[in-house]
C-alpha positions in Angstrom: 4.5 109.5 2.1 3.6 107.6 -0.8 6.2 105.0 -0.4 5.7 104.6 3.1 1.9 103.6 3.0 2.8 101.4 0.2 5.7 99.4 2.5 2.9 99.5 5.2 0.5 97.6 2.9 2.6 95.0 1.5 3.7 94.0 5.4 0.0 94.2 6.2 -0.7 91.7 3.4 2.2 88.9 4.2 1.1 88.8 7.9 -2.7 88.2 6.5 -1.4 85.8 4.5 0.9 83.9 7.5 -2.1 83.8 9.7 -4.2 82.0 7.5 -2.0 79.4 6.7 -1.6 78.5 9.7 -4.9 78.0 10.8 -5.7 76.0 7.8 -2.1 73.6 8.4 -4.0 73.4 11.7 -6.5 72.7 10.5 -6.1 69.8 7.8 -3.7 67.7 10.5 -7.0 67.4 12.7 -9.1 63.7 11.8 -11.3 64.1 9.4 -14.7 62.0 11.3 -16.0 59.2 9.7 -19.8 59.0 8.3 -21.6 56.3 10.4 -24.1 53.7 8.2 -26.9 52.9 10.3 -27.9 49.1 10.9 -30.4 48.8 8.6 -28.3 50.1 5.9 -25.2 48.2 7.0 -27.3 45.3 6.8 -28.4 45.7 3.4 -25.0 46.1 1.9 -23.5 43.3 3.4 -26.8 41.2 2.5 -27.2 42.2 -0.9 -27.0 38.9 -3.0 -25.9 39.1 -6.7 -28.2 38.9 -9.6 -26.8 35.7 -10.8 -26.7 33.7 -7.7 -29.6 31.5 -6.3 -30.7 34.2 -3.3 -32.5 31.3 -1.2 -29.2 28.6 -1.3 -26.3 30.1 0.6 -23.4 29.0 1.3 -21.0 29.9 4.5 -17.7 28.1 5.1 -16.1 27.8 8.1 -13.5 24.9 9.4 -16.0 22.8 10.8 -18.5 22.6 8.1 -20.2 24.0 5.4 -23.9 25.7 5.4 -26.8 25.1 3.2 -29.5 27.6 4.2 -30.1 26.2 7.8 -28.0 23.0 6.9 -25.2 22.7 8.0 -22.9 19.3 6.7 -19.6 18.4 8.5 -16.7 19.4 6.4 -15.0 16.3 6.5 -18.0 14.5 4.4 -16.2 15.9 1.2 -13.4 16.3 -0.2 -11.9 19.7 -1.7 -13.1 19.0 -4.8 -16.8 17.9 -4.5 -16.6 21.5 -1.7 -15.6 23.6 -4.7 -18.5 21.8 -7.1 -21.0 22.4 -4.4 -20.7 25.9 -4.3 -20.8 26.2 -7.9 -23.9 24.6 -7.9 -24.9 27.6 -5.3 -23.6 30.2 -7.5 -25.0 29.5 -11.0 -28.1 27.3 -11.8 -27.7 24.1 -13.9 -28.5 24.3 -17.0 -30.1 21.5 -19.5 -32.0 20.9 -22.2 -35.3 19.9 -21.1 -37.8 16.9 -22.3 -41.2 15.7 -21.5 -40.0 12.3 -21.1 -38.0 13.7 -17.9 -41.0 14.3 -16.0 -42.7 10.2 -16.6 -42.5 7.8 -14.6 -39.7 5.2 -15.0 -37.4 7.6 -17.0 -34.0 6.9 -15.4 -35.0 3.1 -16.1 -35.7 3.9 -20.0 -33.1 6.3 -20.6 -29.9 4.3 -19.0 -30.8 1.0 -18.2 -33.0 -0.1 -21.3 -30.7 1.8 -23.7 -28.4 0.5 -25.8 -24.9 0.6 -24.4 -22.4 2.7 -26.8 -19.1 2.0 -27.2 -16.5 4.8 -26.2 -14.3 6.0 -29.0 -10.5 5.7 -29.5 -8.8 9.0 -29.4 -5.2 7.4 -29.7 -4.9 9.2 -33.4 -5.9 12.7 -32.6 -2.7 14.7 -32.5 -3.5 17.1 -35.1 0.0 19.5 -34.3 1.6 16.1 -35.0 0.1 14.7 -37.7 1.7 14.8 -41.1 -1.5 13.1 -42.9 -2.6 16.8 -43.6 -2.7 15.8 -47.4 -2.9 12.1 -48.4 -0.8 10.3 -51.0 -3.5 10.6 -53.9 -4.1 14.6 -52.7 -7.0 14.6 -50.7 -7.1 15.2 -47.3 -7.1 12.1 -44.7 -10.2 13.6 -42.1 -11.4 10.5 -40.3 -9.2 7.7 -39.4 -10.6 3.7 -39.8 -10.7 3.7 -36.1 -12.9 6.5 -35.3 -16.0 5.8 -33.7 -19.4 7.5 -35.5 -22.9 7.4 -34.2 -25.9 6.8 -36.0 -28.9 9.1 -34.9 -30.7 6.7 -32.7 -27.2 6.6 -30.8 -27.4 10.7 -30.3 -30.1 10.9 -29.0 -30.0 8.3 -26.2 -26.5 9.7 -25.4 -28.0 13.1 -25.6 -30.8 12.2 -23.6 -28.4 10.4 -20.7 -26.7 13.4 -20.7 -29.4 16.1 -20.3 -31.4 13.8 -17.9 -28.5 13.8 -15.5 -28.5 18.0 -15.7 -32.4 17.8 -14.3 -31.3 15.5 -11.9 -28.8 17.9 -10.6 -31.2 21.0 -11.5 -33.9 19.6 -9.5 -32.0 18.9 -6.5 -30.7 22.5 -6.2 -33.9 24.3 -6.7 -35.5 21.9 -3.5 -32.4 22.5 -1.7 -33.0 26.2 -2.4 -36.6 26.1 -0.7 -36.3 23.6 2.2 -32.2 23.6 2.2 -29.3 21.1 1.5 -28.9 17.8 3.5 -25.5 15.4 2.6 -27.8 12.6 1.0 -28.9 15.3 -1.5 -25.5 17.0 -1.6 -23.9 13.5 -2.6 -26.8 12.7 -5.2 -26.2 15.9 -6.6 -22.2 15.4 -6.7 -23.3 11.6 -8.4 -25.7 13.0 -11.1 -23.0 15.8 -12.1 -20.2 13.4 -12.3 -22.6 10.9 -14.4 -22.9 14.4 -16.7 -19.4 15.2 -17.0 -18.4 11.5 -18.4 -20.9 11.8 -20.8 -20.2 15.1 -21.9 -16.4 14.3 -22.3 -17.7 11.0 -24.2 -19.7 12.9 -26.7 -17.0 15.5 -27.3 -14.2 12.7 -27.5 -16.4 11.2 -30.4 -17.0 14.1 -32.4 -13.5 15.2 -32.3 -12.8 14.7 -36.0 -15.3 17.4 -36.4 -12.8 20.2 -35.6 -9.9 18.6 -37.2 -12.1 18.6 -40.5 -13.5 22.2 -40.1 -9.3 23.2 -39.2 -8.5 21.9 -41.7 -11.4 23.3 -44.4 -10.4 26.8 -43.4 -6.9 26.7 -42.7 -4.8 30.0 -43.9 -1.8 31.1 -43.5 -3.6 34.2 -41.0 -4.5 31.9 -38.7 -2.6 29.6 -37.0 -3.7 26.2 -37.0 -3.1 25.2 -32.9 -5.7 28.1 -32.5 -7.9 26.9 -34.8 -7.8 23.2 -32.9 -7.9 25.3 -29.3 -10.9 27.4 -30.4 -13.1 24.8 -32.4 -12.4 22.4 -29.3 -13.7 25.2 -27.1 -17.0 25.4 -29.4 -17.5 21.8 -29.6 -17.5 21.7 -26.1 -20.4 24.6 -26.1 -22.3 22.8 -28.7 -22.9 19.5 -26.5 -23.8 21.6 -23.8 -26.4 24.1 -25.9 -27.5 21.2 -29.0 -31.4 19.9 -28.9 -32.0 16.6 -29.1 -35.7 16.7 -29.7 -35.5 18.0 -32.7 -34.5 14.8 -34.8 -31.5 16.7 -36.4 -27.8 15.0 -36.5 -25.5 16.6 -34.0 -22.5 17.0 -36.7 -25.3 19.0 -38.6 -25.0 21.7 -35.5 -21.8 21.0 -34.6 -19.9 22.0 -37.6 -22.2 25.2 -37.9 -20.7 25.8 -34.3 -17.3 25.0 -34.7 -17.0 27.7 -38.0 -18.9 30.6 -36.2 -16.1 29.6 -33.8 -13.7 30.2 -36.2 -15.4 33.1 -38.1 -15.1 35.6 -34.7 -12.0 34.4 -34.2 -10.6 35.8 -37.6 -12.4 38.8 -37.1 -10.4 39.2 -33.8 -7.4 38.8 -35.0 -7.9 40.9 -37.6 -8.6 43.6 -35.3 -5.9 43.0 -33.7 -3.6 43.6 -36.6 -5.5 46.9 -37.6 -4.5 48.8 -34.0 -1.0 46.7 -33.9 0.5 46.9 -37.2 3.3 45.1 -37.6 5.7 43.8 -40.8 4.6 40.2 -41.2 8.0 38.2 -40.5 7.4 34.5 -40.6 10.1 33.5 -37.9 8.1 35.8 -35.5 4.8 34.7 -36.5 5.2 31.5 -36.3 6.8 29.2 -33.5 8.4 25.8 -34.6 7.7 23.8 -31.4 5.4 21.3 -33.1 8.2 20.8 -35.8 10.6 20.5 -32.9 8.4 17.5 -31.3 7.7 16.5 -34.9 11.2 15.6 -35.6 12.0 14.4 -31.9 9.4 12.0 -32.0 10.0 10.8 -36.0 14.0 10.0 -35.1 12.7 7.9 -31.9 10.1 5.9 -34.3 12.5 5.5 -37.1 14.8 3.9 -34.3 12.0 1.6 -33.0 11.3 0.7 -36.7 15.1 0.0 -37.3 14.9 -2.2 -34.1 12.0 -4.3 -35.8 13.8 -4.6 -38.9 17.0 -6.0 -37.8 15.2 -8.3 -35.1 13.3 -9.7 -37.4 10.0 -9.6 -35.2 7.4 -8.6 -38.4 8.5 -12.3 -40.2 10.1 -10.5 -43.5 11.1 -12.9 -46.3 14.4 -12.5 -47.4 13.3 -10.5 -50.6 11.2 -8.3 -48.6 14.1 -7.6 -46.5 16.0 -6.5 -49.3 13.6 -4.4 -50.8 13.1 -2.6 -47.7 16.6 -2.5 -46.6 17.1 -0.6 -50.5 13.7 1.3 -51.0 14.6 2.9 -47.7 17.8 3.0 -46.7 18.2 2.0 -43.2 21.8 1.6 -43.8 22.2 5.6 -45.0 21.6 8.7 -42.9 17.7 9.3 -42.8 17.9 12.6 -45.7 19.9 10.7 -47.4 19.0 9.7 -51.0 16.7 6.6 -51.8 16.4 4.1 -54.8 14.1 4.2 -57.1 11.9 1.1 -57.5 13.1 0.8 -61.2 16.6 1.2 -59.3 15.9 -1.7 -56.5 14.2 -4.1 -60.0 17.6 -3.9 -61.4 19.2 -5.0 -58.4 16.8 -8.0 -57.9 16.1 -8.9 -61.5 12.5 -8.0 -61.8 9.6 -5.4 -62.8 9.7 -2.2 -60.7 5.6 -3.0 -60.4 6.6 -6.4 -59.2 8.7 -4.4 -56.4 6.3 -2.4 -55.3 4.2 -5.2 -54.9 6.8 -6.5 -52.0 7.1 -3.5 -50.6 3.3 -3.3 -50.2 3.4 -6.4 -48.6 6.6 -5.9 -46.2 4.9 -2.4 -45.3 1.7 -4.1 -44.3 3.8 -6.9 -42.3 6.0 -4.1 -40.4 2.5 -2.3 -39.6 1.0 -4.9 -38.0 4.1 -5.6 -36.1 3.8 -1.9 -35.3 0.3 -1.8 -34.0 0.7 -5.1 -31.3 3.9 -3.0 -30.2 2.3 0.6 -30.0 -1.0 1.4 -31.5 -0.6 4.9 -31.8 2.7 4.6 -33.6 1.2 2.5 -36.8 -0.8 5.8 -37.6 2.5 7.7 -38.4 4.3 4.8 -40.4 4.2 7.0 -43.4 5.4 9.9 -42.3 8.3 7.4 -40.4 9.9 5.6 -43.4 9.2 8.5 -45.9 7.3 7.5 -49.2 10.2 7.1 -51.7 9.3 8.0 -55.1 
C-alpha cells in the first residue's frame, strides 16, 4: 500500500507540473501591451532643450530651408559650410573677452580702421619634426629664427582687441536673434564677423608659434615624445588666445608660455598613468617611430641634389678658389657619409692657413645661401644640416 500511494503521488505531481507550464508558455507568447505617454508628457520629452543650448534660437532643417525661431531663410542662401557654422552658433554661445570700449560709439572705426596695420608672420621655418637646429654650432639651442615676426605690446593689444571685438559682434547678433529671431542680413553679418575672428585668431597663433617650439624644447625628455609635445602645446596655444585678457597690460608670451607648460605638465601626468596600469619593458624600436627620420633623410638627399645642381651650374658666382674649397671641404665628388678634409687638410692642398680657408668657405657658404633663398626660401634654413659642418 505504501508503494502504491507513493507511485500515485509522484504521477499526481508531474501532471501539476505539465499543466502549469503550459499555461504560462501560453502565456508569455501573448503581446505584452505597450504603456501609452499622454500628450502633455510626450510633448515635454520631445521639447526638452539641453542645458547648454540657447532655448529661444532653434534650429529645424529641412530641404527647402533652414529655421530661426519663426525665420525661416531659403537653403540655397548658404553654402554647407556657413549651414554647419550657423547652427553652431545655435548650439553654444560665443564667447569673448569683454571691454568697455566695445559698448562706445565709433569702436569698429578705432579698433580696425585707425589701428596700425600689423604685418603677418612667416611660418616658412616651423617644421620642428624636421629641424635639425635642435642644438646650435656653439651649444645653445637655436629658438627663434631672424625671420620670425615679434609684437611689441601696443601691437597685442590692438590685435587682441580686433579679435575679441569681432566675438561681441558675433555674440550680440545671436542673443537679438535669440529674442526677436534670425533674418539672412543678420545671419550673413554674423558668418562675416566670425570669419573676421578666425583670421585673426589663426594670425596671432601663427606668430606666437615659436612659443611651443621653445617650451618643447625646455622640457623635452626622453618620456615624452617630442611630436606630442608640438601637438599638445599647439592645442594650448590655441586655448590661450581664445581665454588671454587684454585689459590687463600684461604681454601675451607672459600667459602663453604659463599655458603651454600646464599643457605639458597634465600631459606627463597622463602618460604616466598610463604606464602605471599598462606596464610594459621599455624597448626603444617600439617606443619610438622613425618616420620623421624617414622624411628627414628623404628630404636631406633631394636638397643635397639641388645644392649639387647649384654648384656645378655655377648659378651662386663661386671664384675658382671657392670652388675648390667647397668641392674639398665637402666632398661633392664622394658618397655623402663619406669622409671629409680637414681645413688644415684643404690649406695644404691650396698653399695657405687653415684660418685663411675657413675664411673662403665662410664666404662661398654665404654666396650658395643666398643663391639658396631666391631659389627656395624654406630650403636656406636647413643648409647646415644639407652640407654637414666638417670639422
Amino acid at each position: 500500500m505504501g508503494s502504491l500511494f507513493l507511485r500515485l503521488s509522484r504521477r499526481n505531481a508531474m501532471t501539476k507540473i505539465t499543466t502549469v507550464t503550459k499555461v504560462s508558455r501560453r502565456k508569455i507568447s501573448a503581446p505584452l501591451p505597450m504603456p501609452k505617454l499622454n500628450a502633455s508628457r510626450a510633448s515635454a520629452v520631445t521639447k526638452s532643450p539641453s542645458s547648454n543650448a540657447i532655448s529661444a534660437l532653434k534650429v529645424r532643417r529641412s530641404s527647402s530651408a533652414i529655421s530661426f525661431g519663426s525665420t525661416q531663410m531659403p537653403t540655397g542662401s548658404f553654402t554647407p559650410e556657413e549651414r554647419t557654422i550657423l547652427e553652431g552658433f545655435q548650439r553654444e554661445k560665443v564667447q569673448f573677452v569683454a571691454s568697455s570700449d566695445f559698448l562706445r560709439a565709433g569702436a569698429e572705426r578705432r579698433i580696425f580702421a585707425d589701428a596700425p596695420v600689423i604685418a603677418k608672420p612667416d611660418i616658412t621655418w616651423y617644421q620642428p619634426l624636421l629641424d635639425e637646429r635642435t642644438p646650435a654650432s656653439n651649444g645653445t639651442a637655436n629658438v627663434r629664427p631672424p625671420k620670425s615676426l615679434v609684437l611689441t605690446a601696443a601691437q597685442e593689444r590692438v590685435i587682441f582687441a580686433q579679435l575679441n571685438y569681432a566675438r561681441f559682434r558675433v555674440a550680440r547678433t545671436q542673443r537679438k536673434a535669440a529674442r526677436e529671431g534670425m533674418t539672412t542680413e543678420s545671419a550673413r553679418d554674423m558668418l562675416h564677423w566670425h570669419a573676421v575672428a578666425e583670421k585673426i585668431r589663426k594670425q596671432i597663433a601663427e606668430t606666437n608659434l615659436a612659443l611651443v617650439l621653445a617650451m618643447a624644447k625646455r622640457v623635452r625628455s626622453a618620456d615624452l615624445d617630442f611630436g606630442d609635445l608640438i601637438s599638445e602645446g599647439n592645442m594650448a596655444l590655441l586655448r590661450s588666445v581664445d581665454k588671454f585678457d587684454f585689459g590687463r597690460g600684461f604681454k601675451f608670451s607672459t600667459y602663453g608660455c604659463r599655458a603651454i607648460l600646464k599643457a605639458y605638465s597634465r600631459l606627463g601626468i597622463k602618460t604616466q598613468k598610463h604606464r602605471q596600469f599598462f606596464p610594459v619593458e621599455f624597448d626603444p624600436e617600439l617606443e619610438r617611430a622613425d618616420h620623421s627620420g624617414e622624411t628627414r633623410r628623404v628630404r636631406e638627399n633631394d636638397d643635397i641634389i639641388e645644392v649639387k645642381n647649384l654648384f656645378q651650374s655655377d648659378r651662386a658666382g663661386l671664384s675658382d678658389i671657392e670652388r675648390t674649397v667647397i668641392f674639398h671641404r665637402y666632398g661633392l665628388d664622394r658618397p655623402v657619409n663619406a669622409s671629409q678634409l680637414t681645413l688644415e687638410q684643404v690649406g695644404l692642398i691650396l698653399g695657405v692657413t687653415k684660418e685663411r680657408v675657413r675664411q673662403i668657405q665662410n664666404k662661398a657658404l654665404e654666396k650658395i645661401r643666398l643663391a639658396l633663398i631666391s631659389m627656395n626660401p624654406s630650403m636656406a634654413y636647413s643648409l647646415p644640416g644639407i652640407i654637414g659642418t666638417p670639422n
